[in-house]
C-alpha positions in Angstrom: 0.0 0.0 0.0 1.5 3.6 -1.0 1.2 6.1 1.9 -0.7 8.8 1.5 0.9 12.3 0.8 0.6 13.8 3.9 1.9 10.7 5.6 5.1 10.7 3.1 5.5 14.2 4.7 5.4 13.5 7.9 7.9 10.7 7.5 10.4 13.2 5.5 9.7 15.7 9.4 11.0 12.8 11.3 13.9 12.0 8.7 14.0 16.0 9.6 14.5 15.7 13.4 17.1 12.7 12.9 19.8 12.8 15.8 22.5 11.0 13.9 25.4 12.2 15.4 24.0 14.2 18.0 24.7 12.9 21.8 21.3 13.3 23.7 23.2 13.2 27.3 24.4 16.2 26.0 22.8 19.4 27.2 23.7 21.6 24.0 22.6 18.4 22.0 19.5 17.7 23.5 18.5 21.2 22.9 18.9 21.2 19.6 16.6 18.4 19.4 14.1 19.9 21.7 14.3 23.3 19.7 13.8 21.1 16.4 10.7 19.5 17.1 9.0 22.7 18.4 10.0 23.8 14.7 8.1 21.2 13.4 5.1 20.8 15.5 1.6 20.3 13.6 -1.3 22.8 14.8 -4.1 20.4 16.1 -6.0 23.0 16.4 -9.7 21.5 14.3 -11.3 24.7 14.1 -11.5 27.1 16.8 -13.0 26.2 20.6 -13.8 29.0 22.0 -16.2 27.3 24.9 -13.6 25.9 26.8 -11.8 27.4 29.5 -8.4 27.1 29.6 -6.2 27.3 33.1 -3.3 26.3 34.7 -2.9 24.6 38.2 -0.4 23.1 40.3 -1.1 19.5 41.6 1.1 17.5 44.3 3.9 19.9 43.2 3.2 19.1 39.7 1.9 21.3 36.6 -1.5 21.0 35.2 -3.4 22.0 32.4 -7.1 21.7 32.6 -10.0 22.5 29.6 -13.4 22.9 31.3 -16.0 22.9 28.7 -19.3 24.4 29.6 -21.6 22.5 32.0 -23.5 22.9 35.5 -22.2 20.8 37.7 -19.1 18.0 38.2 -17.6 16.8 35.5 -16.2 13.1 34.4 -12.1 13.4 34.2 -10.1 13.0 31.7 -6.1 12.9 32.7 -4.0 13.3 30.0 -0.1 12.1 28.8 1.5 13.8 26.4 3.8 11.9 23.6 7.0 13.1 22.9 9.6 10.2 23.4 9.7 10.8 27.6 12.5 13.4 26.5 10.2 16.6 24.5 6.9 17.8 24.6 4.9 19.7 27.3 1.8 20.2 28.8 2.0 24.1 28.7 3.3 25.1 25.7 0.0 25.6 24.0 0.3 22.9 20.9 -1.8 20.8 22.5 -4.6 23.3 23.2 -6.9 22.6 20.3 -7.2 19.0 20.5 -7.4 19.0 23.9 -10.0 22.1 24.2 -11.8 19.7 21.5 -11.5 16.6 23.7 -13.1 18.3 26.6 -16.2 19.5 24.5 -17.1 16.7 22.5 -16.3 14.1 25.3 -18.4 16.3 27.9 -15.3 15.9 30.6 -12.5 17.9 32.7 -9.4 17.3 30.7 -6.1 17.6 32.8 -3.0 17.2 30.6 0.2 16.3 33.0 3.6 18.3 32.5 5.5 15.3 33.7 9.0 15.9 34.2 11.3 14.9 31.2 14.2 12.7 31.0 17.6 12.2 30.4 17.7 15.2 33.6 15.1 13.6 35.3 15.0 9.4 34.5 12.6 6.6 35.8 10.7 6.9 38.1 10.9 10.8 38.1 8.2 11.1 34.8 5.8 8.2 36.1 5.9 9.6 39.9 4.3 13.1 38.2 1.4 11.1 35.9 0.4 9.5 39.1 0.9 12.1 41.5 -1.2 14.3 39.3 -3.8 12.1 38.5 -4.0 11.0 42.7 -3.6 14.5 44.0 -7.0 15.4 41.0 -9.0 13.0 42.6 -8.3 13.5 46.4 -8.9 17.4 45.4 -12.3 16.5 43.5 -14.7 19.3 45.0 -12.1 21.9 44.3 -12.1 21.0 40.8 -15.4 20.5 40.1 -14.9 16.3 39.4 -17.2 13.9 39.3 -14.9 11.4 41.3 -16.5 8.4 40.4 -15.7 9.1 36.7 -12.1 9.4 35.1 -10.5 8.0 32.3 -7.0 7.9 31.7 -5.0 8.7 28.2 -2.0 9.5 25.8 -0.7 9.2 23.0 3.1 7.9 22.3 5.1 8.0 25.6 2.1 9.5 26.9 -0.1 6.4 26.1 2.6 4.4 28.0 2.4 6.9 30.6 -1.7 6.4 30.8 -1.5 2.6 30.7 1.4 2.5 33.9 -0.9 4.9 35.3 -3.9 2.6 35.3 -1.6 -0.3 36.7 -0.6 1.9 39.5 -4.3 2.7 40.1 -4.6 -1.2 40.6 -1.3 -1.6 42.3 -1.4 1.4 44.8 -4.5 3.2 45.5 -7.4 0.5 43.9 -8.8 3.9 42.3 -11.3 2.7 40.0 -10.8 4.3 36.1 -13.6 3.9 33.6 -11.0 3.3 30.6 -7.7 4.0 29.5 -7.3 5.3 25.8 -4.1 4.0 24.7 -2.8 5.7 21.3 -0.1 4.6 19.4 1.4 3.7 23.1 4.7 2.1 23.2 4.2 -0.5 25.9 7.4 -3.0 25.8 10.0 -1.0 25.2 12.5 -3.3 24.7 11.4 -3.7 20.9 10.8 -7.1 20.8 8.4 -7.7 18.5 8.6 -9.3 15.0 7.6 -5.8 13.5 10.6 -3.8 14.9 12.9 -6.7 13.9 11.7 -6.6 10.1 11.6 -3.0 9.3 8.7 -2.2 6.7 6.4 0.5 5.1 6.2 4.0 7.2 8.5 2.9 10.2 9.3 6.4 11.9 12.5 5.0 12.9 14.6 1.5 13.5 14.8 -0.7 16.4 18.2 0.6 17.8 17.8 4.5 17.4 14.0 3.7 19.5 15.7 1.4 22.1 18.9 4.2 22.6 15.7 6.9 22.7 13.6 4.8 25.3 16.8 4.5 27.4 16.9 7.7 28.2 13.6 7.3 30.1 15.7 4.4 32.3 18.8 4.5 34.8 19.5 0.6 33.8 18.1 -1.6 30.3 17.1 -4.1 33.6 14.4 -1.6 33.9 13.0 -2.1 30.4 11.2 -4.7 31.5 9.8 -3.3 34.7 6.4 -3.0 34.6 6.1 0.6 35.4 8.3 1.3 32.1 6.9 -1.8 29.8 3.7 -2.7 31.2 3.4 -5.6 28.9 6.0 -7.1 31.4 3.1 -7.2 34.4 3.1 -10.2 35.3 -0.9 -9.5 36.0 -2.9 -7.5 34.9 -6.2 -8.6 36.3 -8.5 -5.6 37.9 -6.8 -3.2 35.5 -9.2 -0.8 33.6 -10.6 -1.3 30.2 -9.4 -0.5 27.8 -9.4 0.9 24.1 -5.8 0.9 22.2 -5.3 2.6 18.7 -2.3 1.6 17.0 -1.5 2.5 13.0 -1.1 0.2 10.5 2.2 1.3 9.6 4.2 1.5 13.2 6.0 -1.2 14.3 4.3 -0.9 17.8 1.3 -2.0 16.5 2.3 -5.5 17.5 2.8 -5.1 21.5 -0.2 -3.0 21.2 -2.7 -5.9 19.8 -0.4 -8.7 22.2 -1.1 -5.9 25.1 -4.7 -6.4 24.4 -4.6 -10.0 24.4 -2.7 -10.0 27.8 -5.2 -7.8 29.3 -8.2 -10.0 28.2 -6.4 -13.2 29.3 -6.7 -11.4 32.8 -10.6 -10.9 32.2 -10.2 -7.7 31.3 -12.4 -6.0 28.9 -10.0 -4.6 25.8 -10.2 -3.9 22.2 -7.3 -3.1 19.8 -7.9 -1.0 16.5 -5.8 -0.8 14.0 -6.1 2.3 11.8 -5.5 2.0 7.7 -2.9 4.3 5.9 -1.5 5.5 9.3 2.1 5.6 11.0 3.3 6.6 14.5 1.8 10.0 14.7 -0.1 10.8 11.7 -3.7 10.8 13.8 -2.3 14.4 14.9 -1.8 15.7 11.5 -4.2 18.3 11.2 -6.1 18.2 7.6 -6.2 15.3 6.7 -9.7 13.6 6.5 -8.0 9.8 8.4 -6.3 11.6 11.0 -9.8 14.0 11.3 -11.6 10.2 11.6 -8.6 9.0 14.4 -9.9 12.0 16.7 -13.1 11.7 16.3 -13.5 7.8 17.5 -11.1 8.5 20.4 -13.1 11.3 21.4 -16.4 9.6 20.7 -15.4 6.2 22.8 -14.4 8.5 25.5 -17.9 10.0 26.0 -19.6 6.7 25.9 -17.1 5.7 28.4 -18.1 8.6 30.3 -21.6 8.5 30.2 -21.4 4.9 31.2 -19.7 5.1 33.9 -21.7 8.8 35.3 -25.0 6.2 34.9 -23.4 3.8 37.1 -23.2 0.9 34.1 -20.4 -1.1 33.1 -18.4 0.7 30.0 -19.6 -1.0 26.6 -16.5 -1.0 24.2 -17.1 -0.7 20.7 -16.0 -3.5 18.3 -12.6 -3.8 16.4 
């Protein structure tokens, strides 16, 4: 299958932000990286959202960003992982506005999106501490912010959809909060690259194996830690009692693999999961802005998130949509 034109381009961005050469551990490096990919961030903006309120809070010692839509009364919650590799993006710097302002409207919830500390300065457990400190500290704070605690859902895309699905293992492992569903997209979840895909490099990889395994290291202090749950939560040895959960991989990234096997694992534990495989996409191209698959992408994520929601604010188990 040929990849579609704006897919092609958004291959030729990452050929773009390459690091070849470049020593990440490396303050004046990493910068350069950093300073590239703000270059070449997409505007995710769909249209203008005017309705939804837009503030910025400190939770637990850690920076939020919420989008309130309009409504009387609490609201479901919606915590939120940026991508980014664990090493760029944040919460605050406004490229994330649109979709988000977007996600809080059309999935009637509070959104929270989490400005997680970043590695290589700050390396497992630092990042994953923040997501659940944030998401914790949201809950135990629910009056305040206007939450319907019996409602939240957990999500991200990229490192962030790793983020969300360690998240909702914690939940399990530490607090037994109860989440309505994760939203996993395009989440890297064994990061040890395992699978066949990453092995046999193919159509619309965004990278190979090794440069992804150096990039995921960066996240760790030790590659013993790849396989600890809390950085590859395919490793869990159970995942019973974890939430449901809906995963969108692309047909074209090599993580689509660990993604469907993740959904296997979790309904071998009796957990309710689906895995969706999107046509004509690769690692990333659900954010690109104009075009009508990536429009599509949004739209379902947003639209099982308020069925989710409304679910779970009637007091009924969440219903899952088919594959």
């Amino acid at each position: 299958m040929k990849l579609e034109a704006p897919v092609r381009e958004l291959l030729e961005r990452y050929t773009s932000m390459g690091t070849g050469g470049l020593n990440l551990l490396n303050p004046d490096d990493l910068s350069k990286v950093r300073a590239v990919a703000i270059q070449t961030d997409l505007d995710l903006s769909d249209g203008p959202v005017d309705a939804v309120e837009i503030s910025d809070v400190v939770v637990d010692e850690v920076p939020v960003r919420l989008y309130r839509p309009p409504a009387d009364g609490d609201l479901p919650l919606h915590v939120y992982y940026h991508g980014g590799g664990f090493v760029l993006g944040s919460a605050l710097s406004g490229e994330m506005d649109g979709l988000l302002a977007r996600r809080a409207l059309n999935a009637k919830c509070l959104v929270a999106s989490v400005e997680y500390r970043l590695a290589p300065e700050h390396r497992f457990p630092a990042g994953v501490n923040d997501c659940y400190a944030a998401f914790s500290g949201l809950l135990t704070d629910a009056e305040r912010y206007g939450i319907a605690r019996e409602v939240v859902t957990v999500g991200g895309a990229s490192a962030g959809g790793n983020l969300a699905a360690v998240v909702a293992l914690m939940a399990r492992d530490v607090s037994g909060s109860r989440i309505a569903l994760q939203l996993l997209e395009i989440p890297g979840l064994d990061l040890t690259d395992s699978s066949r895909a990453w092995r046999n490099p193919g159509l619309g990889h965004d990278t190979t194996r090794e440069a992804d395994v150096a990039w995921n290291d960066l996240h760790i202090s030790s590659p013993v830690e790849r396989v600890h749950p809390y950085v590859s939560p395919f490793f869990a040895p159970n995942l019973e009692g974890v939430a449901p959960a809906y995963i969108m991989s692309a047909e074209f990234d090599p993580r689509r693999d660990e993604c469907e096997a993740y959904v296997t694992r979790l309904r071998d534990g009796g957990v309710q999961a689906v895995s969706r495989s999107m046509k004509g996409h690769i690692h990333g191209s659900s954010m690109l802005p104009d075009w009508q698959p990536a429009r599509d992408w949004r739209a379902e994520a947003n639209a099982v998130l308020a069925s989710a929601h409304k679910a779970a604010l009637a007091g009924c188990p969440v219903e899952l949509p088919a594959a």
